[in-house]
gemmi code that builds the backbone of each chain (N, CA, C; Angstrom):
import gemmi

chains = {
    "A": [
        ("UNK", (100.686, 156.452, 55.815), (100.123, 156.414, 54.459), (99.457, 155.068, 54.213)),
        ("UNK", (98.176, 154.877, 53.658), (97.376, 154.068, 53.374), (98.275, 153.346, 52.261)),
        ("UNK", (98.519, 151.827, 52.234), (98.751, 151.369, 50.824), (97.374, 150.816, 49.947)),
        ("UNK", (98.017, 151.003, 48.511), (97.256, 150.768, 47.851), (96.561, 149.339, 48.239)),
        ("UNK", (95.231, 149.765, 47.661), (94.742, 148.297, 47.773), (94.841, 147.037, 46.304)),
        ("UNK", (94.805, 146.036, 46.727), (95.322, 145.344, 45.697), (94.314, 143.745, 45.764)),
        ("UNK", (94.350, 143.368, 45.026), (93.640, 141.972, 44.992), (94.085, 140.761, 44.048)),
        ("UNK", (94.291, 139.847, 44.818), (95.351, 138.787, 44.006), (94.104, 137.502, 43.167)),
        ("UNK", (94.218, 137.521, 42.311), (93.365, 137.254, 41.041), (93.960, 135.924, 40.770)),
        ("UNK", (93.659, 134.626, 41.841), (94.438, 133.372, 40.916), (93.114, 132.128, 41.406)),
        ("UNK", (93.621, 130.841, 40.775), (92.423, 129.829, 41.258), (92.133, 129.815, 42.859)),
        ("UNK", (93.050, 129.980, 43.473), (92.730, 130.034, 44.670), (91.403, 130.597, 45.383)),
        ("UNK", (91.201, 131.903, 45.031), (90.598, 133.464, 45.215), (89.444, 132.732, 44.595)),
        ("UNK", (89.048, 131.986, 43.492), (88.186, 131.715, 42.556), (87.645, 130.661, 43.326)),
        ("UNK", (88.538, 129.508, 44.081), (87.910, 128.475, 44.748), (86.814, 129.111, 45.966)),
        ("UNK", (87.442, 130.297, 46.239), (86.913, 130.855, 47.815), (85.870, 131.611, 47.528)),
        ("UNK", (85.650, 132.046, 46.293), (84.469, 132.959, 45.946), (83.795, 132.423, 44.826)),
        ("UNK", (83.098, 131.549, 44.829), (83.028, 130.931, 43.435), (81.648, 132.095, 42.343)),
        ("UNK", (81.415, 133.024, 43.058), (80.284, 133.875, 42.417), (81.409, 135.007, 41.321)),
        ("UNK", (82.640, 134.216, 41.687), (83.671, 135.666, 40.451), (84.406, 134.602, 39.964)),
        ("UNK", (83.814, 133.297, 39.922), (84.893, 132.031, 39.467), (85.010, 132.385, 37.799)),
        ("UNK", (84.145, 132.778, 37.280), (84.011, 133.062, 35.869), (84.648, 133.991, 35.312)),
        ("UNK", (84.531, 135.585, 36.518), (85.674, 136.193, 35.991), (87.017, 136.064, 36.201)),
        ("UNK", (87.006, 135.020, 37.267), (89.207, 134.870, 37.152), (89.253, 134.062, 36.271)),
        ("UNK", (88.562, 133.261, 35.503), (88.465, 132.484, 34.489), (89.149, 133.487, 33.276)),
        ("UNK", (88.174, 134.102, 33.155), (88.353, 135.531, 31.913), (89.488, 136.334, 32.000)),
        ("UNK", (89.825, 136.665, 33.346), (90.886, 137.499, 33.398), (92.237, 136.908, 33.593)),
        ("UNK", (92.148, 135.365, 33.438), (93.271, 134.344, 33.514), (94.081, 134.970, 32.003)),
        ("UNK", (92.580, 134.279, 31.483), (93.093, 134.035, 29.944), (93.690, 135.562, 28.801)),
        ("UNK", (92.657, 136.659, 29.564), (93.190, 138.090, 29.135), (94.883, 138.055, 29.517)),
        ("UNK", (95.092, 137.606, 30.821), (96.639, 138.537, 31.158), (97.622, 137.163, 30.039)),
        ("UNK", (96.980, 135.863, 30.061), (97.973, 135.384, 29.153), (98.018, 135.786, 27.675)),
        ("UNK", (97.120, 136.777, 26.988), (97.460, 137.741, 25.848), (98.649, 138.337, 26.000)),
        ("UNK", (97.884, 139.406, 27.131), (98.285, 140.335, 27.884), (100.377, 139.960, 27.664)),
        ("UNK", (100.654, 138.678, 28.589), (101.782, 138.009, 28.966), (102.884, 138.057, 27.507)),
        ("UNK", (101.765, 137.794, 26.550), (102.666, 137.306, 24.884), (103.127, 138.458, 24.328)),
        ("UNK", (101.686, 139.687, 24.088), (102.258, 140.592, 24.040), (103.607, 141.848, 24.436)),
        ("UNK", (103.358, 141.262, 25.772), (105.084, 142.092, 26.529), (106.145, 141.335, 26.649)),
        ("UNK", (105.709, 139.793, 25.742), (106.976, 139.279, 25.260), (107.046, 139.397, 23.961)),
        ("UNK", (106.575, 139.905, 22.914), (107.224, 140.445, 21.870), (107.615, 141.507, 22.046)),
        ("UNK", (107.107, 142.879, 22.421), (107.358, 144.040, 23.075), (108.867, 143.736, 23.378)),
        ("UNK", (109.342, 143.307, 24.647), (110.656, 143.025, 25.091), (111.585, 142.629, 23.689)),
        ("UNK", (111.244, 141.421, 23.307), (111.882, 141.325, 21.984), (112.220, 142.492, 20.903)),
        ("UNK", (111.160, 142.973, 20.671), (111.477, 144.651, 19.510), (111.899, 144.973, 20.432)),
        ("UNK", (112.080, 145.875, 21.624), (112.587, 146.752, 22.311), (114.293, 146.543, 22.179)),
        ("UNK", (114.396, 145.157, 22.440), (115.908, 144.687, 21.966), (116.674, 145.119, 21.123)),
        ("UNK", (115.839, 144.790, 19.898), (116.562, 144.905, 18.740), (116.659, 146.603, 18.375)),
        ("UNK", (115.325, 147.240, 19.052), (115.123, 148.897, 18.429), (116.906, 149.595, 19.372)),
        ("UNK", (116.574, 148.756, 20.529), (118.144, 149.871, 21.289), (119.595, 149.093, 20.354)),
        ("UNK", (119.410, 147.929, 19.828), (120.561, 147.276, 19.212), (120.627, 148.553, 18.036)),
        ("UNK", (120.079, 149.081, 17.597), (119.546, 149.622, 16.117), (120.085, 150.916, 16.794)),
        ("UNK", (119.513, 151.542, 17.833), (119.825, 152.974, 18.686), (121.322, 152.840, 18.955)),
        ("UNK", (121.863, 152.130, 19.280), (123.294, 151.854, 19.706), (124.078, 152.041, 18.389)),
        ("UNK", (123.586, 151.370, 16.867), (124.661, 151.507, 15.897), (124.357, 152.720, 15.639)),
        ("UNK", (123.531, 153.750, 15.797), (123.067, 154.951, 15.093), (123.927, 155.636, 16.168)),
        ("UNK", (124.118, 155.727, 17.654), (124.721, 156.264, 17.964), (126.148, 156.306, 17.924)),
        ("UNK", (126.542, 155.152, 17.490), (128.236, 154.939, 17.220), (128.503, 155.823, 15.777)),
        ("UNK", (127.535, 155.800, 14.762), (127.510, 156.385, 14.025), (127.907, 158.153, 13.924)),
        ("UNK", (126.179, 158.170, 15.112), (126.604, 159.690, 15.044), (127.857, 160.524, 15.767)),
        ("UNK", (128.291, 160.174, 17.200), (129.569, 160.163, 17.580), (130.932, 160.226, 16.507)),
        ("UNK", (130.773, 159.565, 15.466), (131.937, 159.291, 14.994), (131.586, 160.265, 14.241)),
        ("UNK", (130.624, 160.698, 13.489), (130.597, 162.043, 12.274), (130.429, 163.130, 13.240)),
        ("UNK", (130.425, 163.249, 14.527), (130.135, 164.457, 14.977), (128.865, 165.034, 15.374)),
        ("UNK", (127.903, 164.307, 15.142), (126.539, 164.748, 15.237), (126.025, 165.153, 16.662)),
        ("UNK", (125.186, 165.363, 17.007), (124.573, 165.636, 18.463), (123.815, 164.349, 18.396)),
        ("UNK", (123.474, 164.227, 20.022), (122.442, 163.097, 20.218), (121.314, 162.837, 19.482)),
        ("UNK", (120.635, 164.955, 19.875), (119.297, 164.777, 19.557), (119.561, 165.530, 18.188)),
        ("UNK", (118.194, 165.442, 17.269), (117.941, 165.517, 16.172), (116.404, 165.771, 16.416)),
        ("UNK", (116.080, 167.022, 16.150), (114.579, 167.492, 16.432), (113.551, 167.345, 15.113)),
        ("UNK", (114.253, 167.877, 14.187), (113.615, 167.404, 13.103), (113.028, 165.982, 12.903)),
        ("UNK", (113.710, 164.966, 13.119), (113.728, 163.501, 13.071), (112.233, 162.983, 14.229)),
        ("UNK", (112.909, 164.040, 15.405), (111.319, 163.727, 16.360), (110.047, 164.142, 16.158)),
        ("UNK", (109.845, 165.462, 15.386), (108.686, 165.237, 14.471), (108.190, 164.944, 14.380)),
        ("UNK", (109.233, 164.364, 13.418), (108.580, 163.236, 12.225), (107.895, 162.103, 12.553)),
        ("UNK", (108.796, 161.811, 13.786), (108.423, 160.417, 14.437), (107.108, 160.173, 15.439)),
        ("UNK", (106.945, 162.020, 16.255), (106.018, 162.037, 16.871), (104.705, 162.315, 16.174)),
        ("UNK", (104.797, 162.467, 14.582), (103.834, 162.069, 13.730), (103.049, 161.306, 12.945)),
        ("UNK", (104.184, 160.226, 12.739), (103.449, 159.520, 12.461), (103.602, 158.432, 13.094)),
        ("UNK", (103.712, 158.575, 14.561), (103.607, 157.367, 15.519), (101.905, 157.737, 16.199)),
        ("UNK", (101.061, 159.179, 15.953), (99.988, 159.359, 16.422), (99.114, 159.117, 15.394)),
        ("UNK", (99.544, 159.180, 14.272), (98.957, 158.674, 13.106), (98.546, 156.911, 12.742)),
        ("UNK", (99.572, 156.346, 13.339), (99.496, 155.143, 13.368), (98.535, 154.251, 14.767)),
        ("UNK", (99.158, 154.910, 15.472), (97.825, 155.114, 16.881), (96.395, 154.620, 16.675)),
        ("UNK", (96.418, 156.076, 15.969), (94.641, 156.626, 15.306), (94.278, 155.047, 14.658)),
        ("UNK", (94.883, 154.776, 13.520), (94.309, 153.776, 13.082), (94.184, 152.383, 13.601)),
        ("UNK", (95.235, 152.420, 14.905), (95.268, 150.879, 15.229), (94.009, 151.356, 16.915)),
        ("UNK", (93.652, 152.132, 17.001), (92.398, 152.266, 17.971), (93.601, 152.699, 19.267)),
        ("UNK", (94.379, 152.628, 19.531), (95.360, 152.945, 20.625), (95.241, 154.487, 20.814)),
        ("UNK", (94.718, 154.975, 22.397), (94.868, 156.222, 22.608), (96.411, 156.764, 22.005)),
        ("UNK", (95.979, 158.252, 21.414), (97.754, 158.792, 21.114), (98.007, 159.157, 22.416)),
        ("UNK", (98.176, 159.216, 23.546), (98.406, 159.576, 24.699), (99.573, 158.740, 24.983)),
        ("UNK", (99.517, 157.425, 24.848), (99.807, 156.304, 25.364), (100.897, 155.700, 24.263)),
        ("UNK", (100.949, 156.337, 23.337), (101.946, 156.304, 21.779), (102.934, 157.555, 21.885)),
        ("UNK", (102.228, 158.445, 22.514), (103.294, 159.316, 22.694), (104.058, 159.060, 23.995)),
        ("UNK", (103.384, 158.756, 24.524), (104.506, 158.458, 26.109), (105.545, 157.221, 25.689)),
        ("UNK", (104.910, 156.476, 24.570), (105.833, 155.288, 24.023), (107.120, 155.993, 23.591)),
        ("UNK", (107.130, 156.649, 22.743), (107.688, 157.810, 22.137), (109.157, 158.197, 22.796)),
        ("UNK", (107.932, 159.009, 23.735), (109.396, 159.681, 24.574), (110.196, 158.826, 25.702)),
        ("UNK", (109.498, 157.788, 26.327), (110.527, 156.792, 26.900), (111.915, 156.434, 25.968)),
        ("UNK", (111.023, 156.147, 24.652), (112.343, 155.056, 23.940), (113.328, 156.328, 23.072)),
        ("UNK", (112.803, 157.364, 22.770), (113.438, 158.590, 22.545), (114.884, 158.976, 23.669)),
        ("UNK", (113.855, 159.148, 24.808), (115.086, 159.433, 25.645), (116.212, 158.464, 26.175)),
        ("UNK", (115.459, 157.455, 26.119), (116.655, 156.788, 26.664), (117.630, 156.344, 25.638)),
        ("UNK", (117.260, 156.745, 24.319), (118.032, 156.249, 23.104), (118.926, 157.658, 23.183)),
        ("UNK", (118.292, 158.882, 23.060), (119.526, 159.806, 23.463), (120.300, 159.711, 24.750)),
        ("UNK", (120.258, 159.687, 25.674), (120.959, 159.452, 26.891), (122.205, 158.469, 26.385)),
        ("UNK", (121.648, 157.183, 26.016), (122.511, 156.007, 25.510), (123.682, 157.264, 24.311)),
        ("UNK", (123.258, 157.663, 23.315), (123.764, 158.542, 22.593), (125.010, 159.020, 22.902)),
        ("UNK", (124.456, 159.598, 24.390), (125.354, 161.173, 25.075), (126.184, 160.342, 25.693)),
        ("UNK", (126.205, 158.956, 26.163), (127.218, 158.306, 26.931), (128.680, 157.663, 25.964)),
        ("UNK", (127.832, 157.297, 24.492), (128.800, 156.724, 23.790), (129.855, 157.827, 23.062)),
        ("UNK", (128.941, 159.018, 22.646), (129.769, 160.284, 22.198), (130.946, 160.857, 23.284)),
        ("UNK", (131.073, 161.025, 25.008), (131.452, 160.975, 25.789), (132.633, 160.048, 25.961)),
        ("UNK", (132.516, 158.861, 25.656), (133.247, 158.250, 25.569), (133.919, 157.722, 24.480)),
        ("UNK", (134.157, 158.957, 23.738), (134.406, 158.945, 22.166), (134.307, 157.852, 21.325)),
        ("UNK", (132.789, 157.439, 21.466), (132.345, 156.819, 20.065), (132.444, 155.159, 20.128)),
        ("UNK", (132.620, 154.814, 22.124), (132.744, 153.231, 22.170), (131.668, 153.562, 23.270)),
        ("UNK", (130.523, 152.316, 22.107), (129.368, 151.762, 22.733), (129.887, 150.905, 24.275)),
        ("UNK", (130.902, 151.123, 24.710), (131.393, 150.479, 25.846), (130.496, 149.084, 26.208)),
        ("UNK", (130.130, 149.421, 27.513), (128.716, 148.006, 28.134), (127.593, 147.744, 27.297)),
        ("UNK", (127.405, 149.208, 25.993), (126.034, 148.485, 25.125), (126.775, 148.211, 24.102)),
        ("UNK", (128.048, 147.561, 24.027), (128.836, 146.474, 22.981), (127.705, 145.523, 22.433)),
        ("UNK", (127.218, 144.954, 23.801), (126.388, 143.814, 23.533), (125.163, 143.882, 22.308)),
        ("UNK", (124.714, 145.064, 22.776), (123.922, 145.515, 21.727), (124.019, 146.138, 20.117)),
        ("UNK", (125.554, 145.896, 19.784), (125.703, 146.834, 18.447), (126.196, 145.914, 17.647)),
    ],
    "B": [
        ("UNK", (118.312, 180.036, 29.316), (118.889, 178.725, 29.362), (119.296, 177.957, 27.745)),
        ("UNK", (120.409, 177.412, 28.044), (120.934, 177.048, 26.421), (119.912, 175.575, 25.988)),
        ("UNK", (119.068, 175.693, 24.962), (119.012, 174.703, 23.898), (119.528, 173.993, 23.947)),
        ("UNK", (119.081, 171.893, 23.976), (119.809, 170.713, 23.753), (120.112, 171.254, 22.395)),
        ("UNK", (121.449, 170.985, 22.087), (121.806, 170.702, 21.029), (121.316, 169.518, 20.042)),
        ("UNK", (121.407, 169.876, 18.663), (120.240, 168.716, 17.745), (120.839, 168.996, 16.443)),
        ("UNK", (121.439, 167.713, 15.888), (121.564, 167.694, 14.632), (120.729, 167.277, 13.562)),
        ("UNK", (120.360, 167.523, 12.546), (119.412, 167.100, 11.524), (120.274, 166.388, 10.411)),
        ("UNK", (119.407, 164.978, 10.756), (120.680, 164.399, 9.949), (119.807, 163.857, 8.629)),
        ("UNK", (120.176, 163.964, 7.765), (119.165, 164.187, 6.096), (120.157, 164.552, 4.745)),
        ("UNK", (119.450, 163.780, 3.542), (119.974, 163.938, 2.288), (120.843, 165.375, 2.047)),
        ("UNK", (120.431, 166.390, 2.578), (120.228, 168.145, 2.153), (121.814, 168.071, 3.257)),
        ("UNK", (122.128, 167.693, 4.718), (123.263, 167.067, 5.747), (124.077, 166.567, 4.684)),
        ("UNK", (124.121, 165.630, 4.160), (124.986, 164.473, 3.698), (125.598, 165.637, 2.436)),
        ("UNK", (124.915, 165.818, 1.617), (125.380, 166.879, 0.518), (126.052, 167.919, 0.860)),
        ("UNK", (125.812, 168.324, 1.824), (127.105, 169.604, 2.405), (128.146, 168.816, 3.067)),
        ("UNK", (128.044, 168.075, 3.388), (129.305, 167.452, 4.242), (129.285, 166.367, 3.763)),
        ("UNK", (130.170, 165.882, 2.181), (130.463, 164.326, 1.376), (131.174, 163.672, 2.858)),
        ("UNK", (131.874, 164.523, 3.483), (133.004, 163.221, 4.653), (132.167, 162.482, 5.498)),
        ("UNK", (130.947, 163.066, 5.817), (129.811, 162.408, 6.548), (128.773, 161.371, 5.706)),
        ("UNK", (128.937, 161.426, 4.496), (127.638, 161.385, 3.725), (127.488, 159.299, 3.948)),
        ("UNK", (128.480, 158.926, 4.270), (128.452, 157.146, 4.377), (127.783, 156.866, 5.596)),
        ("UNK", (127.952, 157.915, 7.061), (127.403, 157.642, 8.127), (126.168, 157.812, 8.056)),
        ("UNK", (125.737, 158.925, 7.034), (124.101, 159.498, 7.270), (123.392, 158.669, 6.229)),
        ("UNK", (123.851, 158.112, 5.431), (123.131, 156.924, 4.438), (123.091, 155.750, 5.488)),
        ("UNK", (124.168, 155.005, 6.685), (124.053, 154.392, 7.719), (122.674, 154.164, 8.705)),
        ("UNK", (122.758, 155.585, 8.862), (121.893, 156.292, 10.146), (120.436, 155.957, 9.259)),
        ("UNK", (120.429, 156.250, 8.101), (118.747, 156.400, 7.203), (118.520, 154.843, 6.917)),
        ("UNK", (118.989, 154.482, 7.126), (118.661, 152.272, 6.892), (118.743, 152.387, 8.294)),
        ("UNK", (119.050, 152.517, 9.154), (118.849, 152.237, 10.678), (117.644, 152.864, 11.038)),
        ("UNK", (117.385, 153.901, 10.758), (115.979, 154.756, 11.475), (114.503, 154.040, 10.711)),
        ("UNK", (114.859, 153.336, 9.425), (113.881, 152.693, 8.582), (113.517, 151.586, 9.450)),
        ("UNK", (114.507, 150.726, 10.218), (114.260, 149.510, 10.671), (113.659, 150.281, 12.212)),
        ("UNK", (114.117, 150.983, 12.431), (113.380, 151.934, 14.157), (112.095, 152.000, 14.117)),
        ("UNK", (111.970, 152.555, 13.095), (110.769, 153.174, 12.432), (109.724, 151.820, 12.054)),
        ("UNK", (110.245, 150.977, 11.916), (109.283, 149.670, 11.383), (109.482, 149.040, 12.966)),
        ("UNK", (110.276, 148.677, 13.733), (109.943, 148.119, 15.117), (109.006, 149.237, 15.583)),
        ("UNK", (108.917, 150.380, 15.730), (108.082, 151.062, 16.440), (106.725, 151.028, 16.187)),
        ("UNK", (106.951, 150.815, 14.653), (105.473, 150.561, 14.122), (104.300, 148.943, 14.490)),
        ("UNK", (105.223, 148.071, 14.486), (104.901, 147.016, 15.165), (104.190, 147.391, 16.599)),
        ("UNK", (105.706, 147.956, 17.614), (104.913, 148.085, 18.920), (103.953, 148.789, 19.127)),
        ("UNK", (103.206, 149.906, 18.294), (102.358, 150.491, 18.949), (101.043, 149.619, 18.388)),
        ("UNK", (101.437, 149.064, 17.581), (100.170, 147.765, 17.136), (99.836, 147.202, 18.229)),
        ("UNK", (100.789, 146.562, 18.570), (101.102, 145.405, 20.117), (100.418, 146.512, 21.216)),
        ("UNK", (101.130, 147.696, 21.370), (100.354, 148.222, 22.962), (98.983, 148.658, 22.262)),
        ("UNK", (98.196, 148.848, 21.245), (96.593, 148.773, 20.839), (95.737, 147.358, 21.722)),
        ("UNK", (96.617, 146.383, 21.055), (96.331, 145.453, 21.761), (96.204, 145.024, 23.274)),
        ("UNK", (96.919, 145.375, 23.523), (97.435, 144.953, 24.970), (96.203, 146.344, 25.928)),
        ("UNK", (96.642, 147.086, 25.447), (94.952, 148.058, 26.332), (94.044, 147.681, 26.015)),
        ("UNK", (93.482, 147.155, 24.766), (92.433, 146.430, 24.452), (92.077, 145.423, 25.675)),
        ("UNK", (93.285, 144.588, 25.920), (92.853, 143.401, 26.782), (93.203, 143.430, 28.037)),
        ("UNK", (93.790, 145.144, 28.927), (93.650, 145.569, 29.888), (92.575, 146.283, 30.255)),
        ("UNK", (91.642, 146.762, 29.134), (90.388, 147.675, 29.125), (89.400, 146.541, 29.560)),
        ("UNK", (89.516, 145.628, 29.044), (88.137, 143.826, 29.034), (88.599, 143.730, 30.595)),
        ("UNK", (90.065, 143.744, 31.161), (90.536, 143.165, 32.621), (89.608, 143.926, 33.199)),
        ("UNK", (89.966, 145.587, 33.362), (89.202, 146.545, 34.188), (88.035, 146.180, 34.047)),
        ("UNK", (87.418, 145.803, 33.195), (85.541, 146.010, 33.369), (85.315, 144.571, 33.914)),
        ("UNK", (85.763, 143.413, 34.134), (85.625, 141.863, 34.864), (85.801, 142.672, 36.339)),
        ("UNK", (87.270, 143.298, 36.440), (87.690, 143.303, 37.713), (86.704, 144.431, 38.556)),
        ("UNK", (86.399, 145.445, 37.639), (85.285, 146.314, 38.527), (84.190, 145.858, 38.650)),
        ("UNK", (83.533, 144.591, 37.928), (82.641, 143.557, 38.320), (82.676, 142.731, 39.314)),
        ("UNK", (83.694, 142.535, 39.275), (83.814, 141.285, 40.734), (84.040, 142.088, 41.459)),
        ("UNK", (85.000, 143.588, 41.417), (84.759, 143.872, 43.037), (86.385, 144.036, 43.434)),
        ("UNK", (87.486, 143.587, 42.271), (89.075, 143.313, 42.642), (89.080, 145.209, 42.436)),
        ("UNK", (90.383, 145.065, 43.322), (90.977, 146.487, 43.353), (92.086, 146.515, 41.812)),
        ("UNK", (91.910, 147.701, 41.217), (92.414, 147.722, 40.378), (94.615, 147.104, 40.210)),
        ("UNK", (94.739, 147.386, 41.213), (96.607, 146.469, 41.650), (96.349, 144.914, 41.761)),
        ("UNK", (97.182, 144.507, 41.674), (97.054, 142.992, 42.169), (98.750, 142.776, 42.026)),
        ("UNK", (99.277, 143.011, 43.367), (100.757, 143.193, 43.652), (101.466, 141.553, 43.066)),
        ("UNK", (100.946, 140.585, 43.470), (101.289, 139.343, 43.059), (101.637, 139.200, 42.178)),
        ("UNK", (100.567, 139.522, 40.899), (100.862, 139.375, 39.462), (102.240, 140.466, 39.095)),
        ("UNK", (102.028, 141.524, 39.599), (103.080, 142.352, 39.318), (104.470, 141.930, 39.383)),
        ("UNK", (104.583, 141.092, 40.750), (105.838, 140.439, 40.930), (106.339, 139.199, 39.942)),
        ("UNK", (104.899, 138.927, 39.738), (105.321, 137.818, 38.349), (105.929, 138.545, 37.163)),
        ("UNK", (105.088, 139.399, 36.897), (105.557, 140.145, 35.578), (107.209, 141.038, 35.802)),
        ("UNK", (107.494, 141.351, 36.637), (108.577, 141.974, 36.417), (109.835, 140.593, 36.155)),
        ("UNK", (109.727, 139.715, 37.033), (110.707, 138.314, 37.426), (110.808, 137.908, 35.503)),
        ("UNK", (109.176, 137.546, 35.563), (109.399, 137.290, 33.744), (110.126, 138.313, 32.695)),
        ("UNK", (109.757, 139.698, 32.993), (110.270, 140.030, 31.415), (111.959, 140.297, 31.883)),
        ("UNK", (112.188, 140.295, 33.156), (113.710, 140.461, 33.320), (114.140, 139.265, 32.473)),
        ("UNK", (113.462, 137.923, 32.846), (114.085, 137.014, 32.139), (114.093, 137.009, 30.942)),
        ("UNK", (112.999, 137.436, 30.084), (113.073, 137.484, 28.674), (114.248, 138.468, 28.176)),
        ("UNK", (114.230, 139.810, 28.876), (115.175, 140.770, 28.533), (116.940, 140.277, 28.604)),
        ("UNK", (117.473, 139.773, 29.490), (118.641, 139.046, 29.417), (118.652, 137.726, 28.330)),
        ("UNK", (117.769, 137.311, 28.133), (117.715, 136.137, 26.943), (117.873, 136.925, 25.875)),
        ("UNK", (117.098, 137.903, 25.172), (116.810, 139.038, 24.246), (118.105, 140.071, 24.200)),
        ("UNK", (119.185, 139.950, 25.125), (120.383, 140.981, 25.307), (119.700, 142.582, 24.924)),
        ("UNK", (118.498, 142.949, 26.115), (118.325, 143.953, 26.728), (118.372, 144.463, 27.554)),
        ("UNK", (118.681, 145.950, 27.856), (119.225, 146.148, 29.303), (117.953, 146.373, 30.298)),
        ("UNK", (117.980, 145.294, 31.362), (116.915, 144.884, 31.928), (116.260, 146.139, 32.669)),
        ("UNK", (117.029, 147.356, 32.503), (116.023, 148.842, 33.197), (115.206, 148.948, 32.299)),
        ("UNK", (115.632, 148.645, 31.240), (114.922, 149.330, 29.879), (113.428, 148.234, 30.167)),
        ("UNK", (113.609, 147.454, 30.187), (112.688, 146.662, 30.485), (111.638, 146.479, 31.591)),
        ("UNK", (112.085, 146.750, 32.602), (111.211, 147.608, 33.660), (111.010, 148.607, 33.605)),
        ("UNK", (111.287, 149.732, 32.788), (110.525, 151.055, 33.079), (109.652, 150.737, 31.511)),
        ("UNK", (109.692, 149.714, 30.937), (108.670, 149.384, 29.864), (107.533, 148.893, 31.258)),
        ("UNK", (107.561, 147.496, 31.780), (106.510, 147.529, 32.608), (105.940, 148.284, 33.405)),
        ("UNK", (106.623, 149.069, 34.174), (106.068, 150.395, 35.210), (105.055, 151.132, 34.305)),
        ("UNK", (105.414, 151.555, 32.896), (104.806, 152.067, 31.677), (103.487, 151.586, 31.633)),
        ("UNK", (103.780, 150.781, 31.259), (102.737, 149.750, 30.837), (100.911, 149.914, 32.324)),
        ("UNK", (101.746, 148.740, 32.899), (101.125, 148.595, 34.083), (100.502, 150.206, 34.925)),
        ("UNK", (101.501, 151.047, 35.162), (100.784, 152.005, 35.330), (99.761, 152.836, 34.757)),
        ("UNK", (100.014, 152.516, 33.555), (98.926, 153.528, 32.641), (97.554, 152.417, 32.592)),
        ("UNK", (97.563, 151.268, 32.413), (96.870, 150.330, 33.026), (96.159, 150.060, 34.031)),
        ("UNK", (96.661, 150.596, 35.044), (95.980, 150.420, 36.646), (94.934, 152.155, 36.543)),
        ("UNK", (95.991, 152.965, 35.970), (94.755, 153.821, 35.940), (93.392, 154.183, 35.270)),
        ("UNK", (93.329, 153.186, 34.054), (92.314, 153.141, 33.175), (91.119, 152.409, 34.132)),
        ("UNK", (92.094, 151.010, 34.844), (91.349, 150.305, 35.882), (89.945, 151.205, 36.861)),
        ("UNK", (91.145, 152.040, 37.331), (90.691, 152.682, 38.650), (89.324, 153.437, 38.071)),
        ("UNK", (89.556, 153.955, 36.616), (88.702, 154.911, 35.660), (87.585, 154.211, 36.053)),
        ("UNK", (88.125, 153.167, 35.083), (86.484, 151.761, 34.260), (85.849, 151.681, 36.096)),
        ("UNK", (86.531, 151.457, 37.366), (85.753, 150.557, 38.274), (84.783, 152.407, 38.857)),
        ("UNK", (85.407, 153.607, 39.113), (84.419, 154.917, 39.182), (83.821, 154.827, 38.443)),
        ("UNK", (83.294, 154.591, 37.368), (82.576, 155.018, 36.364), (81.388, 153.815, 36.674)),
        ("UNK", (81.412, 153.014, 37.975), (80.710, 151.592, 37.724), (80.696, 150.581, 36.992)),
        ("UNK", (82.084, 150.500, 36.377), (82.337, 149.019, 35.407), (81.759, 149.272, 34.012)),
        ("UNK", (81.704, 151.051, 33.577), (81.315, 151.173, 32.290), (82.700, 151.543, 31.591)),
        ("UNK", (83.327, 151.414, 30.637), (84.830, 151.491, 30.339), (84.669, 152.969, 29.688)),
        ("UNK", (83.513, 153.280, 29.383), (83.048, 155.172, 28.739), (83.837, 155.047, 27.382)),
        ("UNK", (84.752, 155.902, 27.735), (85.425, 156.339, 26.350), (86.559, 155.605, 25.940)),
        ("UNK", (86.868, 154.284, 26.953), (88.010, 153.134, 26.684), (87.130, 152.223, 25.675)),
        ("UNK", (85.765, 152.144, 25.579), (85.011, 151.446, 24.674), (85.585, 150.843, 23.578)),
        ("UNK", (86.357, 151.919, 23.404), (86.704, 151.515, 21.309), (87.545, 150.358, 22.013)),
        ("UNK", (88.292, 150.417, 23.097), (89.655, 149.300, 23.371), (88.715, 148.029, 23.760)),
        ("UNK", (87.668, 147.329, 23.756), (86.940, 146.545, 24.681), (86.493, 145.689, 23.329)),
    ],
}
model = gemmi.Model(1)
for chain_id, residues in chains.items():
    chain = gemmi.Chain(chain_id)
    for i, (resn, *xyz) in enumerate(residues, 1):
        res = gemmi.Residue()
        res.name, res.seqid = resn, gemmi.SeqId(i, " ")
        for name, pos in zip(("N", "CA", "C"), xyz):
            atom = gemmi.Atom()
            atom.name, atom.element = name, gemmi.Element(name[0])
            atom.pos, atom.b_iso = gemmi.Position(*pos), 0.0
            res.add_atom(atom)
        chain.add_residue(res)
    model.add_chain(chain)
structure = gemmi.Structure()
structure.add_model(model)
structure.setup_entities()
């Protein structure tokens, strides 16, 4: 099997080709956006499973099921809605969606299982 | 085949069942704050394709293959680190980058066939 091909984008590459020196210039400064952004990202992601973790201790303890379909909906509505206006394909909002969906139920089904102790995601509740 | 089970958890919930009704007032201030981190991130990933859509059209200019394994290895090393600083569970955090990055490399591969025109990624550019 062929591997992908790949091309390493740093000053180096820029010293050796200086006719694309301008674009590793450009594409330096894009991935350090790029870089800030998936460090706030990481940050919310934190706090959203800290938030998923008390909801699931919650629901465990009243009895509830993981999932809640109604609730996804809702959510898969107006997360394409919000999409639309911020220019972000909904493609790419919905796949957001169902990553943090599922793994927030999964997390769910482990704490209900273990009647209602966030066990190892302590950390998080 | 049996249906995931799914509870609907809501005002109309809480009123038939008062013994629940403290958890599901719980659960509705928790899904508000879900609901507002989520809203943030899909702001943030608008952005962030925005300034992976500008990468693809430099990189199908110069000629780079849409991967660049190097950087990749940077990016995973970093957000692990942010994610243990952040007390997230660091899968969660790599299958955010795999996310990311993959849906990324393929817009790449798009923008560099198309001859470095981004087409219908435009609005992100």
């Amino acid at each position: 099997m062929e591997a992908e091909k790949s091309s390493t984008i740093d000053a180096e590459e820029a010293a050796k080709h200086p006719e694309v020196a301008e674009a590793v210039k450009r594409i330096e400064a894009l991935r350090q956006t790029i870089d800030n952004i998936d460090g706030a990202v990481i940050h919310l992601l934190a706090e959203r499973f800290k938030a998923t973790a008390a909801v699931g201790v919650l629901k465990a303890g009243a009895g509830f099921a993981p999932a809640d379909y109604k609730r996804e909906d809702y959510q898969i509505a107006r997360l394409q809605r919000i999409a639309i206006d911020a220019g972000l394909d909904t493609n790419i909002a919905e796949m957001y969606r169902e990553f943090v969906v599922t793994e927030s139920k999964k997390r769910h089904k482990r704490i209900a299982d273990a009647g209602g102790d966030p066990g190892v995601l302590d950390v998080f509740a």
